[in-house]
N, C-alpha and C positions, 0 to 999 in steps of 0.2 A: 377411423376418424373419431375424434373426443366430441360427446355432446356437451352444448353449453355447460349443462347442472357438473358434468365432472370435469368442466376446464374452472368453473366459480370454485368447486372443492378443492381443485387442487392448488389455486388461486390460496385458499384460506389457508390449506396447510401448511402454505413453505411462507407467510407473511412472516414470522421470524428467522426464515434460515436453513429452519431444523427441519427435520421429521422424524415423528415419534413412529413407537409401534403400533399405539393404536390409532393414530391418523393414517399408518401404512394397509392398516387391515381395512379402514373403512372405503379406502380409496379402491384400495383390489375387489372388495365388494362389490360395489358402484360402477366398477370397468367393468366385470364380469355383468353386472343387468344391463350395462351396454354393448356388449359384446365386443368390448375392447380388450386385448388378448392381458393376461400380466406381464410377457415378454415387454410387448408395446408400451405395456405402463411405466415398467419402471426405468426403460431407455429414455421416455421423455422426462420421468419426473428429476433422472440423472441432467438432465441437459440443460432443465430449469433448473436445478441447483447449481451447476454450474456456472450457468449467467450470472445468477445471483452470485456466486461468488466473486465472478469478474470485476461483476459492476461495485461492489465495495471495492476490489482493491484497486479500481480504476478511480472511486471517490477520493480512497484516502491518498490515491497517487496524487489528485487537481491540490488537495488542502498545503497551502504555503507554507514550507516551514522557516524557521528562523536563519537557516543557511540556504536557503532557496526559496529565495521572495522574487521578484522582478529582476533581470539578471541586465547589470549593467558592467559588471567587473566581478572577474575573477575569485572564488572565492578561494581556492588554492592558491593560487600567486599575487593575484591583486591587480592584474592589466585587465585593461577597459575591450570588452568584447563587442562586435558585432549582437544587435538583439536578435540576428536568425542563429546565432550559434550554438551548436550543442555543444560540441567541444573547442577547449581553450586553446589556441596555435601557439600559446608561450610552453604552457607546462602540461598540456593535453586533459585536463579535468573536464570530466564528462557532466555536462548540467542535464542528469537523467530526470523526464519527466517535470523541468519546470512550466508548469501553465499547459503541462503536455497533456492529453486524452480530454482536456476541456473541452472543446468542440464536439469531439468523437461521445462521449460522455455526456452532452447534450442532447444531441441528438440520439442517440440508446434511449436517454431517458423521456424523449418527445413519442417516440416510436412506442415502446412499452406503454404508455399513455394513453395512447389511440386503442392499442391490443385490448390494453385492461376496460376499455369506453365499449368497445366491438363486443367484449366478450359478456358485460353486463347486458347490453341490446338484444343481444342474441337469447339472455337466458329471459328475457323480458316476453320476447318474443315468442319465444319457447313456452312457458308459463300460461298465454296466451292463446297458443295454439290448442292446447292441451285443455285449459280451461272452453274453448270454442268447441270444441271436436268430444268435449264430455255435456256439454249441453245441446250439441246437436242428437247425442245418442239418447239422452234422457227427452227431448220434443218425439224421438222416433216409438221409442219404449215407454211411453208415459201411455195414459189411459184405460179405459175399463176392454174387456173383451174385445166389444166387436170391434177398439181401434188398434190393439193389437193383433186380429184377424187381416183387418184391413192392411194394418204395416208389412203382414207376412206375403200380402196380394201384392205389395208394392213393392218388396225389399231388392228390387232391378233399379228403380227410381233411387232409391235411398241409399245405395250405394252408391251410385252416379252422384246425389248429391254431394257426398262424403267426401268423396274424391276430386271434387270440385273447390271444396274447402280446404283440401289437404293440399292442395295444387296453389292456389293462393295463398296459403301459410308459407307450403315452402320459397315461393318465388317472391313472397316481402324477408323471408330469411337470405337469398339471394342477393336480394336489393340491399341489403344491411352490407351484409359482406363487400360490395361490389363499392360501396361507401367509402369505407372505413379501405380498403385497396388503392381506391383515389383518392384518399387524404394520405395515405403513405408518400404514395408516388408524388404527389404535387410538393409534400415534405421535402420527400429527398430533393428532389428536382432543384426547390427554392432555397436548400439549407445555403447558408455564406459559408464559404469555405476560409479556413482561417489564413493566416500570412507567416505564421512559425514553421520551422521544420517540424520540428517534434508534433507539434499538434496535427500538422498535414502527415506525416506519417503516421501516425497513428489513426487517423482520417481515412489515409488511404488502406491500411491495413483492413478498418472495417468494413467499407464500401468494398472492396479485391474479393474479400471473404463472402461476402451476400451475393455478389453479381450472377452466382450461377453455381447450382447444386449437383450438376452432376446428374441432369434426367435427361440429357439431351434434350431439352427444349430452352428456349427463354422467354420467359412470361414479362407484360406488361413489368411487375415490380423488377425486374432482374434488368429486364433494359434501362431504367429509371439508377439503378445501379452501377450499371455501365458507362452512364454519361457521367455521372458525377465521379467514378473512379477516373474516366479521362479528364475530368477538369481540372480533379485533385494536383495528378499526376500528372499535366501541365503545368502546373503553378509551381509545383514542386522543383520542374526542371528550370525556371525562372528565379524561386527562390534559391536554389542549392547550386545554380551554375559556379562552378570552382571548388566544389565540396562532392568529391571525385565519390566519397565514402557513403554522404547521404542518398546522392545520388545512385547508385550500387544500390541500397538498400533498398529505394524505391521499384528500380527496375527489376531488382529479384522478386517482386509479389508482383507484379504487371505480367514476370515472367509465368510464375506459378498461374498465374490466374489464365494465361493465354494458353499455354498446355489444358488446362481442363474444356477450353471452352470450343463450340459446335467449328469448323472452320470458315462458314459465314459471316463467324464475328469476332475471327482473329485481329483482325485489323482496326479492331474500336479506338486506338490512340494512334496515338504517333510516337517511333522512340526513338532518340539521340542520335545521328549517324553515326557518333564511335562507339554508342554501346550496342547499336544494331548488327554488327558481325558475332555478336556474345551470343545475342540471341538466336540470332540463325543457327549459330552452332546447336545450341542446344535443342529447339525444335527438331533439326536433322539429326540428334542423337536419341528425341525421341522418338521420333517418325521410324529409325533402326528395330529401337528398340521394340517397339509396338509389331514392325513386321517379323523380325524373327521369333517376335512372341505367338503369333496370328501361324508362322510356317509348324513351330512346336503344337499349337493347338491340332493344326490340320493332319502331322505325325500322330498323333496319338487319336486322332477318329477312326484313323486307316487301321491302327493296332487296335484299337477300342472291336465293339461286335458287331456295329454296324462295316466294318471294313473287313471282319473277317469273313462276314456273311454274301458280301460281295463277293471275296476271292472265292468261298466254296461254289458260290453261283456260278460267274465265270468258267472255274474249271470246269464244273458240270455241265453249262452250256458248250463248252468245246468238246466235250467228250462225248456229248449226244450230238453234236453237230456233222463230228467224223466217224465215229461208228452209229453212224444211219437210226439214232433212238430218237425218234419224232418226238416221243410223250416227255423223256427226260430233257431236251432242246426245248420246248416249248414249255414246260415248265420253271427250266431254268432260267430261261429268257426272263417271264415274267419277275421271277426273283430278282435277276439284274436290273432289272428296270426301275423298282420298289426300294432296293438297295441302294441304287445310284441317287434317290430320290430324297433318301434318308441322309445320306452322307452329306450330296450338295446342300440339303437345310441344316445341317448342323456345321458344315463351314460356314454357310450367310450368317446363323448364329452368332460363331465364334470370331467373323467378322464385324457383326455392327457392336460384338462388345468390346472391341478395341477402339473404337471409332471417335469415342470422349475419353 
């Protein structure tokens, strides 16, 4: 987990974009006195450059251009369009992106907002702690002789203090966090969902992509997620009714997103009854898929040494069983038992990782 001070640094480095070599070196420093791995480092600091990449070319997708201003008529053929239209039904021109990612692009930019407020508080916090937790050691170690005699009679007390201090830093860093988590979620919850297709698929795109990581759990924000992707994705089927294509598009990320997610919270929307046999199909071709993947795992424990070690067990238990070798039967025995024990925990295994 990043401490404040190297989420602030890594905050300053990519303020343009880039990163340099020696902002790359100082950072790997900084992760190393926190014991943040450099693997760990530079997966995230890819991830944050990434967004940052998105989010420009989501800006410069919103900015209007001179053939894509407010879309009232066709700019390929010149017939007057539907304003939910993406595409034109005379001559089929695609209005990619007008007024599109606005909302979605809003909303990123309200959420990064809170993060970057969170992430100042925290180092505030931090700063804080640190400066508290270094003037309690200097009240402990100050003095002439006989009060640092006396400190060393007490140092059962004085750690107990210490730790009373460190318990109350952390638990107001807690409180921070747990903030700035209920101003997300009250965000999401309250954001207006727009009336365009485009901007609603692109809406729903991000909210699909947040609702759920793939830890089998769902946390407060991922549920806050979930509703606002069904709400999207209601609207969507109100806006896009007769527009077979939008609608397709929508339910293929409802789709993606309902394969990842726990089977308690399959059912978070409601989908089309002609497009609900698509989707059955598909769940049922993952549901296959997943079990002949789970019977291959199970093949290959039995060939693996925990299964060979079983079979040697086995035969060795029957062959002291029927030529009367009490010590090599009851030895065996035991091995079968440890083996069996070993195999079925590595099928539970290899079944709860099928499971999401």
């Amino acid at each position: 987990m990043l401490t404040p001070e190297l989420e602030q640094l890594i905050q300053f480095a990519l303020e343009d974009g880039e990163l340099t070599d020696k902002e790359m070196t100082v950072l790997m420093r900084k992760a190393q006195e926190s014991g943040v791995s450099p693997d760990e480092l530079e997966l995230i600091l890819n991830g944050k450059l990434h967004e940052m990449k998105k989010k420009k070319a989501m800006e410069s997708a919103s900015k209007p251009t001179s053939k894509h201003g407010e879309v009232r008529k066709c700019p390929g053929c010149g017939a007057m369009v539907s304003t939910f239209s993406i595409k034109c039904p005379e001559c089929g021109f695609e209005f990619n992106n007008v007024e599109a990612v606005k909302s979605a692009n809003a909303l990123f930019e309200k959420l990064q907002a809170l993060e970057m407020e969170k992430a100042r508080e925290l180092a505030a916090h931090e700063e804080t702690k640190n400066r508290q937790l270094q003037a309690l050691s200097d009240r402990h170690n100050g003095g002439g002789a006989l009060k640092q005699f006396a400190n060393v009679l007490s140092a059962e007390r004085q750690n107990e203090e210490r730790d009373d201090l460190v318990r109350t830093l952390e638990n107001g860093a807690r409180q921070i966090e747990r903030k700035y988590l209920d101003a997300k979620i009250n965000l999401i919850k309250v954001y207006t969902v727009p009336n365009t297709k485009g901007d609603l698929l692109e809406l729903l795109s991000m909210a699909s992509s947040s609702a759920y990581d793939n830890d089998g759990m769902i946390g407060p924000e991922e549920e806050a997620w979930l509703q606002k992707t069904d709400q999207i994705y209601q609207k969507l089927v109100i806006c896009a009714a007769g527009d077979k294509e939008t609608l397709s598009q929508a339910t293929n990320m409802i789709v993606s997103l309902i394969k990842r997610l726990p089977k308690s919270y399959r059912n978070f929307t409601r989908i089309p009854k002609d497009l609900r046999d698509k989707v059955n199909v598909e769940l049922k071709a993952q549901k296959a898929e997943k079990n002949a993947e789970f019977w291959d795992n199970v093949w290959s424990i039995f060939k693996g040494w925990r299964g060979i070690l079983l079979g040697i067990a086995v035969v060795a238990f029957l062959v002291g069983f029927f030529l009367d070798y009490f010590f090599v039967w009851l030895i065996s025995a035991v091995v079968v038992i440890i083996s069996l024990k070993l195999v079925w925990k590595a099928i539970k295994e290899a079944k709860e990782d099928l499971l999401y």
